[in-house]
N, C-alpha and C positions, 0 to 999 in steps of 0.2 A: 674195511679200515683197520688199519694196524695203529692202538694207543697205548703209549709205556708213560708213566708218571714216574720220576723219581724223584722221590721228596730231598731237599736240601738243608733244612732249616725244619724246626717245629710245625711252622702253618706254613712255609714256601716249598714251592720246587719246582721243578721243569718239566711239563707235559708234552712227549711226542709222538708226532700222531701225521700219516702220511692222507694224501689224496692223492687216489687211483685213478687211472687214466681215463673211465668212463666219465665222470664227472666233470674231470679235466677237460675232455672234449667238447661236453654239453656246454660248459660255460664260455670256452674261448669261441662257440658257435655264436652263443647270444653276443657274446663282446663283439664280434666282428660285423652282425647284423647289425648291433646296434651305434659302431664305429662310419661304417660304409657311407651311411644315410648321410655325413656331415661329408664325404669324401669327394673330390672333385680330381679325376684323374684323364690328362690328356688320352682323348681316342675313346673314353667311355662317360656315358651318361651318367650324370651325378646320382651315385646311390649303386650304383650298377656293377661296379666293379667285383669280379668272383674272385672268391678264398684262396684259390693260387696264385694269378696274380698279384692279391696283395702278399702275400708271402715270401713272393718273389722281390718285391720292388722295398718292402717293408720288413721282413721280416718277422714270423708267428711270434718272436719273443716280445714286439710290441704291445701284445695283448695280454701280454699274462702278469703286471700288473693290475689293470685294469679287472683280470678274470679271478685273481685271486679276493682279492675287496671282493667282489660279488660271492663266491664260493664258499668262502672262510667262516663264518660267520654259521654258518649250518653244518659246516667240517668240525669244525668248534667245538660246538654244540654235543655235535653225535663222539668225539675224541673226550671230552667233559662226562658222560653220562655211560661211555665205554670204561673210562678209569674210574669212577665212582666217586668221583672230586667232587667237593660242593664250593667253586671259586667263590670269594667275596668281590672281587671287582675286576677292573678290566685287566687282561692279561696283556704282557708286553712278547710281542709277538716276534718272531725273529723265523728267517726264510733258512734252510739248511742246503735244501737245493731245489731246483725250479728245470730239470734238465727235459729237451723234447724227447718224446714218447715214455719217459718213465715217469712212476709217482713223483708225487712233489712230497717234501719230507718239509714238513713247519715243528716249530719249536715256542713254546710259551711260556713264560714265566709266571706261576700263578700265586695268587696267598689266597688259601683256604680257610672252610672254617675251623676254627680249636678242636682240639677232642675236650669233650668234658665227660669228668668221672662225675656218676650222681650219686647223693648221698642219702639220706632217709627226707622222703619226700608224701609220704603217704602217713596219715594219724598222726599230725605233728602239733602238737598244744602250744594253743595262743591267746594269747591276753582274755579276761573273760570282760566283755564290756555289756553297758551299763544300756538296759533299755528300757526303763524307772521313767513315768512322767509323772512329774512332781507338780503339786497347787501351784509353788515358785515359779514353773517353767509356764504354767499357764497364765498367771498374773504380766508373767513377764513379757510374753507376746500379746496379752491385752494392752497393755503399756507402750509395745511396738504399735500398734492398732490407733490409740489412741494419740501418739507424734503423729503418726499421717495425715490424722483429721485436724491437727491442729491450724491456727490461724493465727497470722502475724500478724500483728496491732503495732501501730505507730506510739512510739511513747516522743512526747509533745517536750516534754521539758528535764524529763528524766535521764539519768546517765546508764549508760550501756552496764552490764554484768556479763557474768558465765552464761549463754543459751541464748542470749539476744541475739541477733544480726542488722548488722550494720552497711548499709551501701555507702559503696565507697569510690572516690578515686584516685589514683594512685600513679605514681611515676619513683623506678627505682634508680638511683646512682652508685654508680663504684668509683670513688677516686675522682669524684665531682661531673662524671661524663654518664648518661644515660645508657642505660644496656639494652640491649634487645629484650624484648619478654617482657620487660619489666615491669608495662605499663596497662592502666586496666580503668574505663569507664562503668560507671553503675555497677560495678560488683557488689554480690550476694555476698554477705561474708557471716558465717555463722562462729560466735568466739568461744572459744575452750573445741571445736572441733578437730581439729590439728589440722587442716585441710591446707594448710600459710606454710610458710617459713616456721622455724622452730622461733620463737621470740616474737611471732610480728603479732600474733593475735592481743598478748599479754597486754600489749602500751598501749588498746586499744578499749580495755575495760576501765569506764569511766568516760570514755569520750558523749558527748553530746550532738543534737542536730546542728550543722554549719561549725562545727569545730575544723580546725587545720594542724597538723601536727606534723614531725619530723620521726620515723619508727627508724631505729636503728637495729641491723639485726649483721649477723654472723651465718654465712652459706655452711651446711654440712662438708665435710668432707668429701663424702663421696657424691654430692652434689652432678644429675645427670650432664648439666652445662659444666665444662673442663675450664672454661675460661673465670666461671663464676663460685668453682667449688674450693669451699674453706676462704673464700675472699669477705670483708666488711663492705656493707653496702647502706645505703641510707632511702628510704622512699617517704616522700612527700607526698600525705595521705588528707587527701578534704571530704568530711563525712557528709553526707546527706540526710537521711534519717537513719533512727535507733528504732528498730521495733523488735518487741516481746512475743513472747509463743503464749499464746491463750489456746489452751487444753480444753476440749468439750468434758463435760459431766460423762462419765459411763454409765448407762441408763438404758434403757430399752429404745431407745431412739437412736442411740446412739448405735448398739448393737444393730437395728436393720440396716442403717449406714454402712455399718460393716460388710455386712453380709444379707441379703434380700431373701433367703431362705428360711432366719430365721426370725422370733417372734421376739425375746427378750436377751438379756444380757446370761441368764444359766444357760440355754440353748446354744450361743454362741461360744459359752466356755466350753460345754460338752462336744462341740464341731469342733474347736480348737483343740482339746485333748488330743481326740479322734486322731487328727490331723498332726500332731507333734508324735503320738505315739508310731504312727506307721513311719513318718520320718526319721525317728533313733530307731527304728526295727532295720531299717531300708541301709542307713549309715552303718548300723552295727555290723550287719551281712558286709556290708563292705569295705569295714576295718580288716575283719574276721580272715576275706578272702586276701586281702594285701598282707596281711601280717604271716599267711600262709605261706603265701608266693615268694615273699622275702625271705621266709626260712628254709623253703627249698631252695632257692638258690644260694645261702648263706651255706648251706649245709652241701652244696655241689662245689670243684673242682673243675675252673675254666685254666686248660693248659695256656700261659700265653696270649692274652685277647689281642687281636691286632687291631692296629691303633684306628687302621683305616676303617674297621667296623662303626667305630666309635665316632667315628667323621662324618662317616656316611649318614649316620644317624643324627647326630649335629643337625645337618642340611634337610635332611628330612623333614624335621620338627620348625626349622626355619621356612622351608619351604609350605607345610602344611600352615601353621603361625600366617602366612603372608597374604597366602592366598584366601585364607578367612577372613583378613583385614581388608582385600583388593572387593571381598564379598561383599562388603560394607563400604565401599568408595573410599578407602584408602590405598592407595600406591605405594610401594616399600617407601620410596622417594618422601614421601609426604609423611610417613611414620618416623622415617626418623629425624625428621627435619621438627617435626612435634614435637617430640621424646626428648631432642636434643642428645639422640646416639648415631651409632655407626652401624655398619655392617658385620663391623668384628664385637662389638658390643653385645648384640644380638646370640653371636656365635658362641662368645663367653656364658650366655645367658643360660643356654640350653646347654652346653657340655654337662653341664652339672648331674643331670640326670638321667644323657645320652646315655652313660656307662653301663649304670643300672639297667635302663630296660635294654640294650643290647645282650647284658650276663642271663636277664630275665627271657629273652627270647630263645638265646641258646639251651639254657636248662630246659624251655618249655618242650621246645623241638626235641629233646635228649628222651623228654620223660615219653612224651607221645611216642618216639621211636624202641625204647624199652616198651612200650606197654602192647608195642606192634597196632596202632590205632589207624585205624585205614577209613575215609568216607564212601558211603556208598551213593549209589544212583538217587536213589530216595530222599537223602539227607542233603545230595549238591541241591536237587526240584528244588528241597525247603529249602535252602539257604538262600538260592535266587529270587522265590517269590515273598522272602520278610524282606530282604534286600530291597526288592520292587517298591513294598509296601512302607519302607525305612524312610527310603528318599525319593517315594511319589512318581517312580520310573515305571517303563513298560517291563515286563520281563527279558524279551529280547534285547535289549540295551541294558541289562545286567550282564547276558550273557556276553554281551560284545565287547561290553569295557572289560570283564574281568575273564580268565582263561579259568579251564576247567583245574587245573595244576592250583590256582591262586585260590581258589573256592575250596579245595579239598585241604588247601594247605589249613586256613582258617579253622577247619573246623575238626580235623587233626589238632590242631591249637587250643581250642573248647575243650575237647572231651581231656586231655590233658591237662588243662587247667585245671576242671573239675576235677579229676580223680585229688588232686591237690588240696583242693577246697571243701568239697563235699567231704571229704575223710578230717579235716581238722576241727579238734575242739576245744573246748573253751575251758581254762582253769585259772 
């Protein structure tokens, strides 16, 4: 195979790249074997008909449609890896000549990836955070501890406050006509939680059992329903009961509650410690490695990022997003129809910090290909069987979902990363 790339643009150009006749012929064989079988020709048995006769009645140029789609695609492939292009998406393919007995000469228009210049990416000093547990943080998750256990009490005669909840029912109007949404039986409704409308909780402190009232509130602006955002609307709210949070004693009773391993309430402050400290150690490692990663790529030189990376990646993140929600019985259909968004909503959603990890991907790949970081044998074994052991699969079905290229690529990816992260420190 003969492949010439000339670049046209920054990240575009035009790869060409011929197929030779042996290949040529393998495929127009399969095409016509596999054309024949549908073929019904006077004087010959359905299927039966030989290669020169059809050629004769039809003409070999018939098939070479047909044989190029079949061919191309691994022509491609070995013209791509011949000129040492790393395409970002699908190339727009164009025929130069297709003439019998000589090569076929294809043409493609490809956008590749950027070059990126790197910049200092090794011993790069980052924020020095904070891995201090404080009496404060432990009271304060006794405190968390302590809302869990609590218990709603009915107040019989008393008016609602901050922290009470109220069941509720409710029907909302815009412009005196009922909306979609709006409308809600036996609602939990906890006040001062902001969980409401901005405004609807407020008219709601002071209410009583079997009160009726009229909550007048103001939609956000950016309100998810388009039809209801920045609109005035009014809901007729009839309370059921008010009840109050009764907070248990913090006590040794309370502590086994908690936790069944331990004996008293110091026992559980010391588990809890425990337990917050490995927490900010675990976070802090993981400010530490992001704030690295950002300033190696802050500190690199992407020529040009093409947009359609960044698209790509878009859907990606949409696509992964969707199918975690379909994991959990929801349908894109049914999400957004929740949500009260769109498809292009979604899209907006995640642009934001497609760009980012697309820049972050490309440096990463830069740094591992400066550092010459290769996987070996050893290293694919392990990555397949934590794989296994990740998502509860056999090993062979690691193997099968992911290719040996896609496994080395990752872990090319790792030692990379690390050299980034391990080398950075804190000031």
């Amino acid at each position: 195979m003969s492949a010439k790339w000339e670049k046209k643009d920054t990240n575009t150009g035009v790869l060409t790249f011929e197929i030779d006749q042996e290949v040529i012929e393998k495929g127009l064989s399969q095409t016509f074997n596999r054309v024949k079988k549908n073929l019904t020709v006077p004087g010959f048995r359905k299927g039966k008909i030989s290669r020169q006769i059809f050629n004769r009645m039809y003409g070999e140029a018939s098939l070479y449609e047909d044989t190029l789609n079949d061919i191309l695609p691994e022509a491609y492939e070995a013209a791509v890896k011949e000129a040492a292009i790393d395409p970002v998406e699908q190339p727009k393919i164009d025929v130069e000549s297709m003439e019998k007995g000589q090569t076929w000469v294809i043409t493609a228009e490809v956008t590749v990836k950027p070059e990126v210049k790197l910049g200092e990416y090794k011993n790069l000093t980052v924020e020095k955070q904070d891995r201090e547990v404080t009496d404060e943080d432990v009271e304060n998750k006794l405190k968390e501890e302590q809302e869990k256990q609590a218990e709603l009490v009915i107040k019989e005669e008393e008016a609602a406050v901050n922290g009470d909840t109220v069941v509720i029912d409710y029907e909302g109007f815009k412009e005196d006509e009922p909306f979609e949404g709006g409308t809600g039986e036996n609602h939990s409704l906890e006040l001062g939680s902001g969980s409401f409308i901005p405004g609807f909780e407020e008219q709601l402190v002071g209410v009583k059992a079997n009160d009726e009232l009229e909550v007048k509130v103001t939609f956000p602006e950016d309100y998810q329903a388009e039809d209801l955002a920045g609109a005035e609307a009014v809901f007729k709210v009839k309370v059921h009961e008010v009840k109050s949070k009764e907070l248990p004693e913090i006590d040794d009773d309370f502590a086994k509650d908690v936790d069944e391993e331990v004996e008293n309430v110091a026992e559980l402050k010391e588990k809890i410690r425990k337990e917050l400290t490995e927490q900010k150690a675990s976070a802090a490692e993981d400010a530490v490695k992001e704030e690295a990663i950002k300033k190696a790529v802050e500190n690199a030189e992407i020529i040009d990022l093409p947009h359609v990376m960044v698209h790509n990646e878009v859907h990606r993140s949409m696509e992964e997003f969707l199918n975690n929600m379909q994991r959990q019985g929801i349908s894109a259909e049914m999400y957004y129809q929740l949500t009260g968004t769109t498809e292009a909503d979604l899209h907006t959603q995640f642009e934001g910090e497609a760009e980012m990890r697309t820049k972050t991907n490309l440096v990463v790949e830069a740094i591992a290909k400066e550092e010459g970081f290769e996987a070996t044998a050893e290293e694919i074994e392990q990555e397949i069987a934590e794989l296994a052991e990740q998502y509860n699969m056999d090993e062979k079905a690691v193997r099968k979902a992911l290719s040996e290229d896609m496994l080395e690529h990752d872990i090319v990816m790792k030692k990379a990363m690390e050299v980034v992260t391990d080398t950075a420190k804190e000031a």
